[in-house]
GUROTI-213010 format. One record per atom (N, C-alpha, C): z, x, y; residue number from 1; residue in one letter. Coordinates in pm, 1 decimal. Atoms other than C-alpha are relative to their C-alpha. Example, Ala and Ser with C-alpha at 12.3 -4.5 7.8 and 13.67 -1.06 7.14 Angstrom:
<recs>
[[0.0, 89.0, -119.0], 1, A] [[780.0, 1230.0, -450.0], 1, A] [[0.0, 90.0, 120.0], 1, A] [[-6.0, -82.0, -119.0], 2, S] [[714.0, 1367.0, -106.0], 2, S] [[73.0, -77.0, 109.0], 2, S] 
</recs>
This chain:
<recs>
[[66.6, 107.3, 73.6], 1, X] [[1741.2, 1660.5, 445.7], 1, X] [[40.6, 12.7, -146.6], 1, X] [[-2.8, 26.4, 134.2], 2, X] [[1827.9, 1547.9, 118.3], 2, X] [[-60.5, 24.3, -123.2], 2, X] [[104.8, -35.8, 92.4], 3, X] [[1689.5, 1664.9, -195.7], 3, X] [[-68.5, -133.4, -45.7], 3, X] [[122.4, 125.7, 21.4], 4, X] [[1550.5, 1265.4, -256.4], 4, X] [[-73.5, -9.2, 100.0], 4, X] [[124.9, 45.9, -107.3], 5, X] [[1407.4, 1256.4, 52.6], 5, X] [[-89.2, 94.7, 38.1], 5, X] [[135.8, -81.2, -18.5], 6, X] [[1214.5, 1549.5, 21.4], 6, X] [[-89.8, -28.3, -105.2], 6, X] [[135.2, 9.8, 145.8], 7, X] [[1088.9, 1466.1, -327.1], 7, X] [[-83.1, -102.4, 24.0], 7, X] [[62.1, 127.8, -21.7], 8, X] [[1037.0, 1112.2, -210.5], 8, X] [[-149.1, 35.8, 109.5], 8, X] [[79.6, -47.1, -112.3], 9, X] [[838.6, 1270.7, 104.1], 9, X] [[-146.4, 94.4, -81.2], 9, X] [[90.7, -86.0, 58.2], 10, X] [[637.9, 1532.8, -130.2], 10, X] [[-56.3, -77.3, -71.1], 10, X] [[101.1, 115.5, 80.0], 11, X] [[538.0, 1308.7, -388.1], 11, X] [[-108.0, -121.7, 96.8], 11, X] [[82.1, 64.6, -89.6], 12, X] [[407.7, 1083.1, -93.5], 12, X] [[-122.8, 57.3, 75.7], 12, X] [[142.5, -86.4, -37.6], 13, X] [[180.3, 1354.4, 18.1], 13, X] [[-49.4, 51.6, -74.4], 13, X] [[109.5, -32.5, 136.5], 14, X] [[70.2, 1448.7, -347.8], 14, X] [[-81.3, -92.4, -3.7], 14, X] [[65.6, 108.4, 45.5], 15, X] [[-51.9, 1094.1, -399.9], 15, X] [[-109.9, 0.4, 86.7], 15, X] [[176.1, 27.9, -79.7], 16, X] [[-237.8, 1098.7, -62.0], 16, X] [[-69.2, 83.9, -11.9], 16, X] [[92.3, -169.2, 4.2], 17, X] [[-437.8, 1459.1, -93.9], 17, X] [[-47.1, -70.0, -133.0], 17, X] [[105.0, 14.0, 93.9], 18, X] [[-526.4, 1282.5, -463.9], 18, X] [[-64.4, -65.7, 40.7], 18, X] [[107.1, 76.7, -15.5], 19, X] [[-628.4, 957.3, -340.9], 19, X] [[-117.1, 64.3, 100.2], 19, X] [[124.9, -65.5, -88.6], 20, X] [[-864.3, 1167.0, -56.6], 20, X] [[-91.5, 58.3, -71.8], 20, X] [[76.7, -37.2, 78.9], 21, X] [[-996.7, 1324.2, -359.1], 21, X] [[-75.3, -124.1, -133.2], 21, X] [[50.4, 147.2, 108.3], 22, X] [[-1094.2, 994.8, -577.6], 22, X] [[-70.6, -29.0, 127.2], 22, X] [[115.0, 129.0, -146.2], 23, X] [[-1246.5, 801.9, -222.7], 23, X] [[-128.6, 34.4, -52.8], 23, X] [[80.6, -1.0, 72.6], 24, X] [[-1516.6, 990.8, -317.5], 24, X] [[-112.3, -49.3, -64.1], 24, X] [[12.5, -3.5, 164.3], 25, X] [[-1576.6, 976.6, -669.8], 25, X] [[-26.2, -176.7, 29.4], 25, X] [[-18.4, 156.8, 6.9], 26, X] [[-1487.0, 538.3, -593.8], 26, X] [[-113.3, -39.6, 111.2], 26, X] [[95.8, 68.9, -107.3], 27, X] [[-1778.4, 527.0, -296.1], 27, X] [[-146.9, 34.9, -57.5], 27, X] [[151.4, -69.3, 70.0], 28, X] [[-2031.1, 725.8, -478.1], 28, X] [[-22.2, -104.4, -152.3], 28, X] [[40.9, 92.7, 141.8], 29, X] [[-1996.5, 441.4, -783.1], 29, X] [[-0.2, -115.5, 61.5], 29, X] [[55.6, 103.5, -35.7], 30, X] [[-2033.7, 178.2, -539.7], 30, X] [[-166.5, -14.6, 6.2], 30, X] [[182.6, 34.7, -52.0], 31, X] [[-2349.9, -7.8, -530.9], 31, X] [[-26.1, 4.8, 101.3], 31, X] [[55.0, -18.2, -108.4], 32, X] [[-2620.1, 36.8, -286.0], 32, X] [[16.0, -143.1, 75.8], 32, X] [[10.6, 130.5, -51.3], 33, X] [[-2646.6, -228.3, 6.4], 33, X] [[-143.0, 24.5, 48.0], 33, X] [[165.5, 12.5, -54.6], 34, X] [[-3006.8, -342.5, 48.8], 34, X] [[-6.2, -118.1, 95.7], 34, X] [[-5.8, 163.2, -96.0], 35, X] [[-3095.9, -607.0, 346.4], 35, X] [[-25.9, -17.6, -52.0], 35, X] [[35.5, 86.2, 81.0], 36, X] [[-3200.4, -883.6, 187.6], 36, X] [[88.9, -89.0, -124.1], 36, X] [[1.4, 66.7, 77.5], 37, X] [[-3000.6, -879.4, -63.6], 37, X] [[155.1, 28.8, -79.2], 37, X] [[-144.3, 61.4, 13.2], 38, X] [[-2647.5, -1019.3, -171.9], 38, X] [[47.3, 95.5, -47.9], 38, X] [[-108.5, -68.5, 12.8], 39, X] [[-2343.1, -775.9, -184.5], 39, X] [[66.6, -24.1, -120.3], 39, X] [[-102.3, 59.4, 132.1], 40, X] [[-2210.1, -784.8, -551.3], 40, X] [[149.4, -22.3, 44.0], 40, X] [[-112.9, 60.4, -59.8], 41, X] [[-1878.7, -919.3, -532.1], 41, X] [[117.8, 88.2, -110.7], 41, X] [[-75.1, -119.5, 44.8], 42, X] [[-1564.6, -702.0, -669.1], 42, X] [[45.4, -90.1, -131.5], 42, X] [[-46.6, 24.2, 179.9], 43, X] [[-1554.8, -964.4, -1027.9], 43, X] [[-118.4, 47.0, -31.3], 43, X] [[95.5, -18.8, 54.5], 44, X] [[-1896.2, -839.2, -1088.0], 44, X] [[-8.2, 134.6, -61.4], 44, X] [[-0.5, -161.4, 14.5], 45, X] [[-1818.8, -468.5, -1101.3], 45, X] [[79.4, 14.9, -149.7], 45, X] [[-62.6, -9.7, 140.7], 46, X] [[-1711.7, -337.8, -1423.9], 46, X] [[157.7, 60.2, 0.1], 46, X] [[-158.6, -29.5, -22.5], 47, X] [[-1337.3, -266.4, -1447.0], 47, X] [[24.0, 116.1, -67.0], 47, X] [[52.3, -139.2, 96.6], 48, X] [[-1314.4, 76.2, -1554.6], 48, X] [[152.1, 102.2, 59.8], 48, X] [[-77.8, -28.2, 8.6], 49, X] [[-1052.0, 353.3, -1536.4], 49, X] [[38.7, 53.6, 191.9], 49, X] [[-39.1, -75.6, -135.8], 50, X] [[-1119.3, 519.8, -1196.6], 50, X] [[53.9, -137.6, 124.1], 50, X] [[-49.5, 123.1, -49.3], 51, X] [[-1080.2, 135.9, -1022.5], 51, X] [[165.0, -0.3, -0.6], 51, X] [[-209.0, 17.5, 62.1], 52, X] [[-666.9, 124.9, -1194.0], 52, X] [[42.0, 95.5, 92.0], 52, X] [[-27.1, -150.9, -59.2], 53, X] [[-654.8, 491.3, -1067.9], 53, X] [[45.4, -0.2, 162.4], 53, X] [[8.6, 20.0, -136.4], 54, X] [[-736.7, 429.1, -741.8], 54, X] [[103.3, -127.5, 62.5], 54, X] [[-55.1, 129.8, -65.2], 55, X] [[-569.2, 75.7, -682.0], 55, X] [[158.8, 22.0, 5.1], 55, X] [[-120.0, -28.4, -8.8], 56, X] [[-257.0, 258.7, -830.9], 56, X] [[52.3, 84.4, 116.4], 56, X] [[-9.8, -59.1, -112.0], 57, X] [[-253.7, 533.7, -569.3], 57, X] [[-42.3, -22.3, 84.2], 57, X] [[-37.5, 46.0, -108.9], 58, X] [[-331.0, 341.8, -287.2], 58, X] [[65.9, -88.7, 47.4], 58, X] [[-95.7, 86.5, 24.3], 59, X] [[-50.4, 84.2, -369.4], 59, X] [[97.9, 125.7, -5.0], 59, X] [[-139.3, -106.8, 9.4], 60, X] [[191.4, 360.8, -436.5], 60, X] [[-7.7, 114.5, 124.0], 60, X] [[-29.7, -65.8, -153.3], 61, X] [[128.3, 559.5, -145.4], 61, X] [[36.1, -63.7, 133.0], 61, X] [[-75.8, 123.1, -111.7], 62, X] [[156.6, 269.1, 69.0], 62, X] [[147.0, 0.9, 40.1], 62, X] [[-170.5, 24.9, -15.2], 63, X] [[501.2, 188.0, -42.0], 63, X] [[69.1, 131.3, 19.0], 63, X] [[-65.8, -111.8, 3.0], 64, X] [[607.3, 557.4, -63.6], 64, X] [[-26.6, 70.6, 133.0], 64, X] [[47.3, -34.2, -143.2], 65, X] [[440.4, 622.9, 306.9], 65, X] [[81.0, -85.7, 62.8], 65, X] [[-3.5, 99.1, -70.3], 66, X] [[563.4, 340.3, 457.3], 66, X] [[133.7, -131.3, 2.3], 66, X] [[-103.6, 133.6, 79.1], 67, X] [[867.1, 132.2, 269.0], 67, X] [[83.5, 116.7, -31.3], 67, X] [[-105.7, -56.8, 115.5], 68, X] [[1043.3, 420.8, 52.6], 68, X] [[42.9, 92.5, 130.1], 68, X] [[-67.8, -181.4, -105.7], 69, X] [[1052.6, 749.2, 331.2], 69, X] [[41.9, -37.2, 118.8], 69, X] [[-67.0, 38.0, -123.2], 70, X] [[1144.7, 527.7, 646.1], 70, X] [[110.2, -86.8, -67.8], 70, X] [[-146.4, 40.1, 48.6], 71, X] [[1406.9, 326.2, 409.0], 71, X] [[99.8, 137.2, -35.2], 71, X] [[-65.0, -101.1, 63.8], 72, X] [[1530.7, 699.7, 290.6], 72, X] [[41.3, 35.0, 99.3], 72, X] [[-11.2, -26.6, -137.8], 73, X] [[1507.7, 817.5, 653.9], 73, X] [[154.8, -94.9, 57.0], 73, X] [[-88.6, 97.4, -38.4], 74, X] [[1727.8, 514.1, 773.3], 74, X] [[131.8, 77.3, -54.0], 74, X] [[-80.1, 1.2, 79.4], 75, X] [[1941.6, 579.9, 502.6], 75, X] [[104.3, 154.4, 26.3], 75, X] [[-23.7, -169.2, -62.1], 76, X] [[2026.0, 980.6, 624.6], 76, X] [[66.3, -32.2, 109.6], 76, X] [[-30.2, 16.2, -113.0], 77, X] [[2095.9, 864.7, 948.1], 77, X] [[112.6, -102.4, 14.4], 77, X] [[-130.9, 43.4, -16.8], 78, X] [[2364.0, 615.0, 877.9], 78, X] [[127.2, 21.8, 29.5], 78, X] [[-161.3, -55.8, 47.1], 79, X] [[2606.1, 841.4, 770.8], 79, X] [[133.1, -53.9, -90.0], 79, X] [[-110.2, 71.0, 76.2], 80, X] [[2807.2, 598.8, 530.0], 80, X] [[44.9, 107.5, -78.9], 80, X] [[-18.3, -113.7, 105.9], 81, X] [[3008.1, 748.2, 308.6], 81, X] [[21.5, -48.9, -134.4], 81, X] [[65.2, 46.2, 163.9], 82, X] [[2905.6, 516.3, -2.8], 82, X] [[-140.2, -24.7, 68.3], 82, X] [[133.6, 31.7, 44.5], 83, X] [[2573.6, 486.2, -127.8], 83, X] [[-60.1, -122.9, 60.4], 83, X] [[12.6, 163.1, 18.8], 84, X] [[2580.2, 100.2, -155.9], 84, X] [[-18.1, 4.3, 161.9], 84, X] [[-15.2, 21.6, -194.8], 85, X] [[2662.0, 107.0, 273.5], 85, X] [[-66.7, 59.0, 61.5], 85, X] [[148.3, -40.7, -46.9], 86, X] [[2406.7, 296.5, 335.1], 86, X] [[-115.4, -75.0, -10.4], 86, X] [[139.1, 58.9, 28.9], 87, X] [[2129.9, 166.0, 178.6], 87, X] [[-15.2, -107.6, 15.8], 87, X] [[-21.5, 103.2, -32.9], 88, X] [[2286.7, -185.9, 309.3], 88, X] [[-23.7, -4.0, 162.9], 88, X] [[-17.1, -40.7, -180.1], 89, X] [[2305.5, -42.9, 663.2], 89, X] [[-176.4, 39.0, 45.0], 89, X] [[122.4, -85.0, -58.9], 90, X] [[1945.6, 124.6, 634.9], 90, X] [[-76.7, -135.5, -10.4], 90, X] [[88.3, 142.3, 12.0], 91, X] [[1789.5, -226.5, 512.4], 91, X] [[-5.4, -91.3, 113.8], 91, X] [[-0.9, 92.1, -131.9], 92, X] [[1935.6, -395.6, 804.9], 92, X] [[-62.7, 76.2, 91.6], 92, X] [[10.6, -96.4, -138.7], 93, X] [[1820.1, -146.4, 1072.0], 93, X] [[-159.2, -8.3, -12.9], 93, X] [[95.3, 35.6, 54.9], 94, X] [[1473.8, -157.9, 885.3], 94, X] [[-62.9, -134.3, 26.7], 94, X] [[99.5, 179.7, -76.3], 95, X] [[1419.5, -555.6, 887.7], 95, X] [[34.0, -37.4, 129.9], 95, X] [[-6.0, 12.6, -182.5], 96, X] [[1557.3, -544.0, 1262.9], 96, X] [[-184.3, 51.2, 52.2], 96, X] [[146.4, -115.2, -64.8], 97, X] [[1243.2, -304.3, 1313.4], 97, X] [[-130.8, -55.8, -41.6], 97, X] [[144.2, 43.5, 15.9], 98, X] [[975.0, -459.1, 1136.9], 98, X] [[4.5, -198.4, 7.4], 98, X] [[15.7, 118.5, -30.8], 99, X] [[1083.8, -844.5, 1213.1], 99, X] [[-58.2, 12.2, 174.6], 99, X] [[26.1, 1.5, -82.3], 100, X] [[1090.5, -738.2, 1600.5], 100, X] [[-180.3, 50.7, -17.5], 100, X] [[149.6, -46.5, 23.8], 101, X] [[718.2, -559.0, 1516.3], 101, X] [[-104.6, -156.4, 5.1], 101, X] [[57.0, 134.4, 43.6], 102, X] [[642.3, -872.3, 1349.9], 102, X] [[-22.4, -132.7, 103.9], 102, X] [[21.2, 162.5, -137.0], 103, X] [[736.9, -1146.8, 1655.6], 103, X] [[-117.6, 62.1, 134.2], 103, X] [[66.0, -49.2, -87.0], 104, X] [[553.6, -899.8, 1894.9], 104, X] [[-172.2, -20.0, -65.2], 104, X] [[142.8, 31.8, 72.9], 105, X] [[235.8, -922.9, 1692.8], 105, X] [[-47.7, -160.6, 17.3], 105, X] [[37.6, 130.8, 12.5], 106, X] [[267.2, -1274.9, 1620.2], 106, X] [[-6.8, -23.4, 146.5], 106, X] [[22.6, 95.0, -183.1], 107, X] [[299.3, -1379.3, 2033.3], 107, X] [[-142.2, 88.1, 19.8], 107, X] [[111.0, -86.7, -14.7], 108, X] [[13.5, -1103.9, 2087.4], 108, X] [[-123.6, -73.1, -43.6], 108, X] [[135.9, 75.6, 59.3], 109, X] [[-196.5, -1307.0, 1834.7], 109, X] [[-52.7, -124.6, 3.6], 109, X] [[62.1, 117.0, -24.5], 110, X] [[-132.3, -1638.3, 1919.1], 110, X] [[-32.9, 21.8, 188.1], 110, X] [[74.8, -25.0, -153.1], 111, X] [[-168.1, -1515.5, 2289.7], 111, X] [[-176.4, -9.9, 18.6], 111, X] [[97.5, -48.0, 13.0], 112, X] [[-502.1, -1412.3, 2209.0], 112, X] [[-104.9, -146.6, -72.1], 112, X] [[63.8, 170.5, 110.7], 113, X] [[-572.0, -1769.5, 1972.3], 113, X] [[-36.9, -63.6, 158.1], 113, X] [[35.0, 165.1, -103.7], 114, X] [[-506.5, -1957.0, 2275.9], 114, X] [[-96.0, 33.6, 137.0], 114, X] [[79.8, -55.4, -119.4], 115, X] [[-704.8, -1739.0, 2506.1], 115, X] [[-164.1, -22.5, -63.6], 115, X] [[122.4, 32.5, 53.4], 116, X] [[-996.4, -1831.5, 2263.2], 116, X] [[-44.2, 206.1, -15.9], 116, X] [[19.9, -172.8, 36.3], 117, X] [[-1017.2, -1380.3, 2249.4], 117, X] [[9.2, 0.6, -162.1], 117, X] [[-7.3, -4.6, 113.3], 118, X] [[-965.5, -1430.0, 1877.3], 118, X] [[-88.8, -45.9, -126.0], 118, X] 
</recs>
């Protein structure tokens, strides 16, 4: 393995072990829910630092879980021997994988529309 795709890989499991440590800290400053009575709504809350914090590391772990270490992955496994043809080769192999994901979902869901299950 590549020395980017381990950093890319490590940094992706720093971010998540922090965000597990913020959840927390971000549930314990939510408001209470009382029956009765209406759910503040997320413009009402005050915008404050741990909110950024949080929205940043679970946006950036996303893409770095999920987008960056299976495009890097791809990218290993090509074997090109430029850069550019790799990371052209890993993109295609990539939107093959998550368009087929994608049509299987979509028939699944309108399966499910027209079965009234939805």
């Amino acid at each position: 393995v590549s020395r980017l795709v381990g950093t890319t890989v490590w940094l992706s499991w720093v971010l998540s072990a922090v965000s597990m440590l913020i959840l927390p800290i971000d549930l314990a400053r939510q408001p209470p829910h009382v029956q009765g009575v209406e759910r503040l709504s997320c413009d009402s809350q005050p915008f404050s630092a741990l909110s950024v914090a949080w929205s940043l590391l679970l946006w950036s772990t996303l893409a770095l879980g999920f987008a960056m270490v299976e495009l890097l992955r791809e990218y290993e496994l090509t074997g090109a021997f430029t850069w550019r043809r790799g990371v052209r080769r890993a993109l295609r192999r990539k939107a093959r994988y998550y368009l087929a994901i994608a049509l299987t979902g979509g028939c699944l869901a309108s399966g499910l529309y027209a079965t009234g299950q939805l």
